[in-house]
N, CA, C and O atoms as a GROMACS GRO file, in nm:
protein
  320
    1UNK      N    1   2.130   7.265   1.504
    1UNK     CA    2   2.190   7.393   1.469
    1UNK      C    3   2.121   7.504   1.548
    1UNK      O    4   1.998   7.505   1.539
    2UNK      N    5   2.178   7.594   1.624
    2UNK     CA    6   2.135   7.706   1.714
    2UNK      C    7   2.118   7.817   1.606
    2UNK      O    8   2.202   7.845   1.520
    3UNK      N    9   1.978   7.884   1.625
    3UNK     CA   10   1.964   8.031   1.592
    3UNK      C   11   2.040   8.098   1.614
    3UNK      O   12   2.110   8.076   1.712
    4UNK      N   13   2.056   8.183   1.552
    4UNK     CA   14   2.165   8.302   1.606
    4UNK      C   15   2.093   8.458   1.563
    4UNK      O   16   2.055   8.500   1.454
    5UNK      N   17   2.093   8.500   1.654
    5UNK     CA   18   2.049   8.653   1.687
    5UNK      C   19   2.144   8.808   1.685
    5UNK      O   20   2.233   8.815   1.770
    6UNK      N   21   2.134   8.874   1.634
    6UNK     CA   22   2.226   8.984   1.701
    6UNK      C   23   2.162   9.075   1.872
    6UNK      O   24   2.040   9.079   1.886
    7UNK      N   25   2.213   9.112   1.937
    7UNK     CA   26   2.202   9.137   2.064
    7UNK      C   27   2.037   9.244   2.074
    7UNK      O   28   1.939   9.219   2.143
    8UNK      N   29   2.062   9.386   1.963
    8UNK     CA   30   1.937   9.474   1.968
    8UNK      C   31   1.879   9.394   1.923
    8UNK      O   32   1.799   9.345   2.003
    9UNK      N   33   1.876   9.323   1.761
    9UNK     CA   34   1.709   9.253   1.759
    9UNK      C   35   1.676   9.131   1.865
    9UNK      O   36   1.570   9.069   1.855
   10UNK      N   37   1.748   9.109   1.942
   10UNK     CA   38   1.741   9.010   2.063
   10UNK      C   39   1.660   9.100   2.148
   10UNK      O   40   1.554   9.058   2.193
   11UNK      N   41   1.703   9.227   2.175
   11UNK     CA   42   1.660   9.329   2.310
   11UNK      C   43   1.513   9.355   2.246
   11UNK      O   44   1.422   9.314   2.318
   12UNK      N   45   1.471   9.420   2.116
   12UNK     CA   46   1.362   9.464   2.068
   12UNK      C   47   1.276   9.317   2.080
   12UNK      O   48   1.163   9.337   2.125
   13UNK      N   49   1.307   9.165   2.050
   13UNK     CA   50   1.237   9.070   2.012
   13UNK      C   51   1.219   8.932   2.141
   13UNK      O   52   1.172   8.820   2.121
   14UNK      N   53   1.281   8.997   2.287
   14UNK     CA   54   1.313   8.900   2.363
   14UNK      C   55   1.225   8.824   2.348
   14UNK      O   56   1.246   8.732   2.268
   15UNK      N   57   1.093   8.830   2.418
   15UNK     CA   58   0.948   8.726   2.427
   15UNK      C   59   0.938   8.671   2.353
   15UNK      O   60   0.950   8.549   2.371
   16UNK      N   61   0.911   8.726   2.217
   16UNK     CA   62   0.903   8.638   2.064
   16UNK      C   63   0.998   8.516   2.064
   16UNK      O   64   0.960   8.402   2.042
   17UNK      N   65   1.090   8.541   2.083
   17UNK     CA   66   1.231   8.503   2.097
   17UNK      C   67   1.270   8.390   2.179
   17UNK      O   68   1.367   8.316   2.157
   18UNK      N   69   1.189   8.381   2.275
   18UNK     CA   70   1.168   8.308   2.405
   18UNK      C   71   1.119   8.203   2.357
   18UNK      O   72   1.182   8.099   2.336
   19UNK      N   73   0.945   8.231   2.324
   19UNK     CA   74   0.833   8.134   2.308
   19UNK      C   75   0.917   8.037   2.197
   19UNK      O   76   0.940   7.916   2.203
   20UNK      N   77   0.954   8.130   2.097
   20UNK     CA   78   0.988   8.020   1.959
   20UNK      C   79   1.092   7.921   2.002
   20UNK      O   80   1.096   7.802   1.973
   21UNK      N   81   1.163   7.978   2.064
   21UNK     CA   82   1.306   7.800   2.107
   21UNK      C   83   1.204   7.751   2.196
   21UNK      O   84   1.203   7.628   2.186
   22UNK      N   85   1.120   7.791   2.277
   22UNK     CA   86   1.001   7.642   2.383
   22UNK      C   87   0.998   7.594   2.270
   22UNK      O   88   1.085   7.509   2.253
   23UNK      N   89   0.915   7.618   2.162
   23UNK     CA   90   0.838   7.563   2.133
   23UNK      C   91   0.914   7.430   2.037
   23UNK      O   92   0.871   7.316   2.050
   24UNK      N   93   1.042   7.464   1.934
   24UNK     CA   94   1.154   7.448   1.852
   24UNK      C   95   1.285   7.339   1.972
   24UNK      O   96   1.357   7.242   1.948
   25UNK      N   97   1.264   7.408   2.076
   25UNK     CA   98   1.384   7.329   2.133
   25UNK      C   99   1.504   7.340   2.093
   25UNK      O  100   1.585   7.256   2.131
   26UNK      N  101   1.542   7.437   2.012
   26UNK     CA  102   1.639   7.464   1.964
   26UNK      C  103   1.757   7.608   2.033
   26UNK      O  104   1.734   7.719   1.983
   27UNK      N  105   1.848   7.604   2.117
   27UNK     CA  106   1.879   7.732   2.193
   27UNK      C  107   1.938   7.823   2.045
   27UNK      O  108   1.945   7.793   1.926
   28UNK      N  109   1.976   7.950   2.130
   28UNK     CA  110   1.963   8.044   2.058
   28UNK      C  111   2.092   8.131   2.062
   28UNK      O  112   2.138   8.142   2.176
   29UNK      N  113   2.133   8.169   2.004
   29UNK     CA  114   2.301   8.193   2.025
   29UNK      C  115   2.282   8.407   1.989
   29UNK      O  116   2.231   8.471   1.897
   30UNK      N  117   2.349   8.445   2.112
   30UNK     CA  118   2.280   8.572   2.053
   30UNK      C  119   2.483   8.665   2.015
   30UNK      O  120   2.599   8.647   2.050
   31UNK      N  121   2.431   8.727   1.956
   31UNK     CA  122   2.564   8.813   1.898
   31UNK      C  123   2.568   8.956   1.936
   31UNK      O  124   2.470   9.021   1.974
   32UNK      N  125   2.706   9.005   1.921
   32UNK     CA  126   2.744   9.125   1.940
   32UNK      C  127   2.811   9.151   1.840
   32UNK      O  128   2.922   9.097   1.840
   33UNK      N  129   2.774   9.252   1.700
   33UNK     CA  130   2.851   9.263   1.617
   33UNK      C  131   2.928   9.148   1.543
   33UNK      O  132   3.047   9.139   1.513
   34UNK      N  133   2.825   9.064   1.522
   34UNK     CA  134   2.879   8.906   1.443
   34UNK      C  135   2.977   8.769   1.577
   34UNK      O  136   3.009   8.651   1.565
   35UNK      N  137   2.994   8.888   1.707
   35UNK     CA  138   3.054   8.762   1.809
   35UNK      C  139   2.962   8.712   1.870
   35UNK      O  140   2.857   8.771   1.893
   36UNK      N  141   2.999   8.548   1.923
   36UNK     CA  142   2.868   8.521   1.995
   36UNK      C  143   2.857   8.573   2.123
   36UNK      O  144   2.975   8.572   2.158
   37UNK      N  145   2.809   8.608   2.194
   37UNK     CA  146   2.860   8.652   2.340
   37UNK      C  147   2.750   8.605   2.445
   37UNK      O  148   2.754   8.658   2.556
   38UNK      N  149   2.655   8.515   2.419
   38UNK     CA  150   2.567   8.429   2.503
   38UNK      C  151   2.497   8.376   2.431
   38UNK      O  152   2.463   8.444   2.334
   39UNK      N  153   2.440   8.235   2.437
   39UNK     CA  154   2.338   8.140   2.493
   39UNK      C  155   2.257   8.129   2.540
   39UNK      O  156   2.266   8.111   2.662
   40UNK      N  157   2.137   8.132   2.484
   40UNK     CA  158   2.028   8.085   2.555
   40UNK      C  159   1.948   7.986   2.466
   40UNK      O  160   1.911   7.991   2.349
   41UNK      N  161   1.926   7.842   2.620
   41UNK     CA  162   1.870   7.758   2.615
   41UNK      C  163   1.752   7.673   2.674
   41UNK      O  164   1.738   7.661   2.796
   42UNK      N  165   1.657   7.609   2.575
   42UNK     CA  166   1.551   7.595   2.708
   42UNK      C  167   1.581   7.494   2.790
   42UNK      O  168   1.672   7.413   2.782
   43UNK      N  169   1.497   7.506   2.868
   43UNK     CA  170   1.532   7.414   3.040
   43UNK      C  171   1.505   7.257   3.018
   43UNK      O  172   1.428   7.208   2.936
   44UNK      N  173   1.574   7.203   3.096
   44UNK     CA  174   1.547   7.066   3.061
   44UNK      C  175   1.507   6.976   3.173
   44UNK      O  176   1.578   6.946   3.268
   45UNK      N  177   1.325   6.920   3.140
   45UNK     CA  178   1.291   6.884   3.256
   45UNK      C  179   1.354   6.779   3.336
   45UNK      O  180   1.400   6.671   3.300
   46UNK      N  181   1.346   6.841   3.467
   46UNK     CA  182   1.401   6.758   3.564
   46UNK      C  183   1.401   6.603   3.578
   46UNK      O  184   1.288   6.556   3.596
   47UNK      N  185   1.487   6.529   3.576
   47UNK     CA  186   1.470   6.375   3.601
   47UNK      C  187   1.421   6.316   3.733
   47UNK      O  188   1.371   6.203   3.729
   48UNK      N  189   1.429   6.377   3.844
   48UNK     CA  190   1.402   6.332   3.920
   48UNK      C  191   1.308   6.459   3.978
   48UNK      O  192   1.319   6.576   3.942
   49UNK      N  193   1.187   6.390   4.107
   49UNK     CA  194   1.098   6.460   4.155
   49UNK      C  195   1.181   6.542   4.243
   49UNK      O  196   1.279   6.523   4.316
   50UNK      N  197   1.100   6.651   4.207
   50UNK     CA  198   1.170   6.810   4.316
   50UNK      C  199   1.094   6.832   4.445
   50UNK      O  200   1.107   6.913   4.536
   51UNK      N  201   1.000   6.718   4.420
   51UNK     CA  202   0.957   6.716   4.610
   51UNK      C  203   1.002   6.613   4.657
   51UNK      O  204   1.072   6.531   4.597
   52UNK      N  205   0.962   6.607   4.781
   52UNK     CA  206   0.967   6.454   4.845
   52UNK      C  207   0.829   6.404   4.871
   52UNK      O  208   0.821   6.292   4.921
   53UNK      N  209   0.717   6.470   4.846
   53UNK     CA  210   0.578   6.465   4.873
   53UNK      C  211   0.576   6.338   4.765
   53UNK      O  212   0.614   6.342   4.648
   54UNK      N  213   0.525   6.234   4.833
   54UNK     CA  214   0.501   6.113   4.755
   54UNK      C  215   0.617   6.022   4.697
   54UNK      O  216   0.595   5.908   4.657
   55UNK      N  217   0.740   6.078   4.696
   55UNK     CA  218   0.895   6.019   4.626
   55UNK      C  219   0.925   5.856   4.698
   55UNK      O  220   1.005   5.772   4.655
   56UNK      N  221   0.835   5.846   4.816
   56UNK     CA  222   0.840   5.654   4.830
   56UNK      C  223   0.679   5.616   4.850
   56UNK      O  224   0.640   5.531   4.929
   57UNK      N  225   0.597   5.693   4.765
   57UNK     CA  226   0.492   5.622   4.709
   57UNK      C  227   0.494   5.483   4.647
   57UNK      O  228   0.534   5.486   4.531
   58UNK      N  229   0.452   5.325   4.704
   58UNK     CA  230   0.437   5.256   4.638
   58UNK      C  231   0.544   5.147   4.688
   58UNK      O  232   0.559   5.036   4.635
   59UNK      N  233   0.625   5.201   4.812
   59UNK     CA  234   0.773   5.118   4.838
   59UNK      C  235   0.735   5.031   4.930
   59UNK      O  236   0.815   4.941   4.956
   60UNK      N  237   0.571   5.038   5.022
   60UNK     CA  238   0.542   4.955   5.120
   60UNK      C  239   0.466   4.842   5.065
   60UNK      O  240   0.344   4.859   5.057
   61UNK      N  241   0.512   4.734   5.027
   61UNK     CA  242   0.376   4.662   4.925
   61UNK      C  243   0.298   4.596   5.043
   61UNK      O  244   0.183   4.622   5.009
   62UNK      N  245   0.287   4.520   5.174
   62UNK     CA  246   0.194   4.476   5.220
   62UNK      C  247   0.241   4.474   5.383
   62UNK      O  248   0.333   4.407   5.430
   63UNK      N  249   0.165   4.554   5.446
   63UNK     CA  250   0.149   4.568   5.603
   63UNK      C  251   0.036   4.496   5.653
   63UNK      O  252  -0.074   4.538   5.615
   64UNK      N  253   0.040   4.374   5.747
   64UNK     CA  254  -0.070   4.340   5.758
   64UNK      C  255  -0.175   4.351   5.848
   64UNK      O  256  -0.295   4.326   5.836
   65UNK      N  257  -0.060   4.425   6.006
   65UNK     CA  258  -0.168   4.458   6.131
   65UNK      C  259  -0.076   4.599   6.160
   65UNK      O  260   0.038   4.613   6.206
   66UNK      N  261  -0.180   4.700   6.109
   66UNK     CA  262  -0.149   4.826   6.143
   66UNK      C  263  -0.103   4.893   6.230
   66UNK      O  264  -0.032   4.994   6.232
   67UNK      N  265  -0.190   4.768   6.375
   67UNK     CA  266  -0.233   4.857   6.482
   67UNK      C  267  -0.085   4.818   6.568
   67UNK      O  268  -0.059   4.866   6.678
   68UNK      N  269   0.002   4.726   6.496
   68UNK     CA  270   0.106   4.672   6.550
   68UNK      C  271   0.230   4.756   6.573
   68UNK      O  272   0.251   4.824   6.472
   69UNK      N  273   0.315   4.776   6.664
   69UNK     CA  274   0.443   4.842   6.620
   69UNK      C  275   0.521   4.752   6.500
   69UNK      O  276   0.524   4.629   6.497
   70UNK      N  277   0.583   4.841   6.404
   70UNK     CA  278   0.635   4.760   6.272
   70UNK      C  279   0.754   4.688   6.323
   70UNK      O  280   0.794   4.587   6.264
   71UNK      N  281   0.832   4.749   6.462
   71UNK     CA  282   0.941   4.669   6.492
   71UNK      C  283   0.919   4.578   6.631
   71UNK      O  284   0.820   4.597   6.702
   72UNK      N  285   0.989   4.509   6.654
   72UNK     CA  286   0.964   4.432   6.798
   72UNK      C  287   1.058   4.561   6.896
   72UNK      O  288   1.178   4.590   6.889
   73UNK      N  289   0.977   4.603   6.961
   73UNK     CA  290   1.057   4.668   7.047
   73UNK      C  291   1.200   4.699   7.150
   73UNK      O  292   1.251   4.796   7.205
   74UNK      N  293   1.234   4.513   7.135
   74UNK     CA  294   1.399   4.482   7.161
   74UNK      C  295   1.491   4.527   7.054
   74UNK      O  296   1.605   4.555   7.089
   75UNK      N  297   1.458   4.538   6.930
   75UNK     CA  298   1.557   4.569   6.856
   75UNK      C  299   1.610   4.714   6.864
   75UNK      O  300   1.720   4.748   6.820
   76UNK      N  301   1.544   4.777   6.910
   76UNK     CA  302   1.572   4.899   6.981
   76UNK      C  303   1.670   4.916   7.119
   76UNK      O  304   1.655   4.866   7.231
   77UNK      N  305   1.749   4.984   7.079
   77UNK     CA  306   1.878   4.971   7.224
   77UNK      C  307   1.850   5.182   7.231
   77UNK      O  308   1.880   5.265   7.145
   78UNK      N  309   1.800   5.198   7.333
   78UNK     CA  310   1.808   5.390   7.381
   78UNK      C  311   1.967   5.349   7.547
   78UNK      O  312   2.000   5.253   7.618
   79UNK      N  313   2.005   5.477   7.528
   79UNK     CA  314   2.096   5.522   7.647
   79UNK      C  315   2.017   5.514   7.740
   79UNK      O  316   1.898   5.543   7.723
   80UNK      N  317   2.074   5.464   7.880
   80UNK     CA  318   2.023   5.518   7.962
   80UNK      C  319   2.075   5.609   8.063
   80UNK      O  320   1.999   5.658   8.146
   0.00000   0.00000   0.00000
């Protein structure tokens, strides 16, 4: 069930207002003279990583000569 607010004690109470749905998880339905006329809801963490820093961490399981090129170099076709 969403809180529901009227719009001034929304304007006088924003912050307050804020912290308590983090904390509740519950969005907040704000009014104009008994209509609803917006929504607000908290954010919902992301499912997937928002970097790519590390995102195929863990996908190489065993390389055994480093110093090697990983491909044989024929499998490679360049223009000439």
């Amino acid at each position: 069930m969403t809180h529901m607010i009227g719009a001034t004690e929304f304007k006088a109470r924003c912050l307050r207002v804020i912290s308590q749905m983090n904390k509740d998880g519950k969005p907040v339905t704000i009014t104009r003279r008994g209509r609803p006329v917006a929504v607000l809801s908290p954010v919902q963490p992301p499912d997937e990583p928002t970097s790519i820093i590390g995102a195929m961490r863990g996908s190489v399981l065993a390389y055994h000569d480093p110093f090697q090129p990983a491909a044989d170099p024929s499998d490679w076709s360049a223009a000439e």
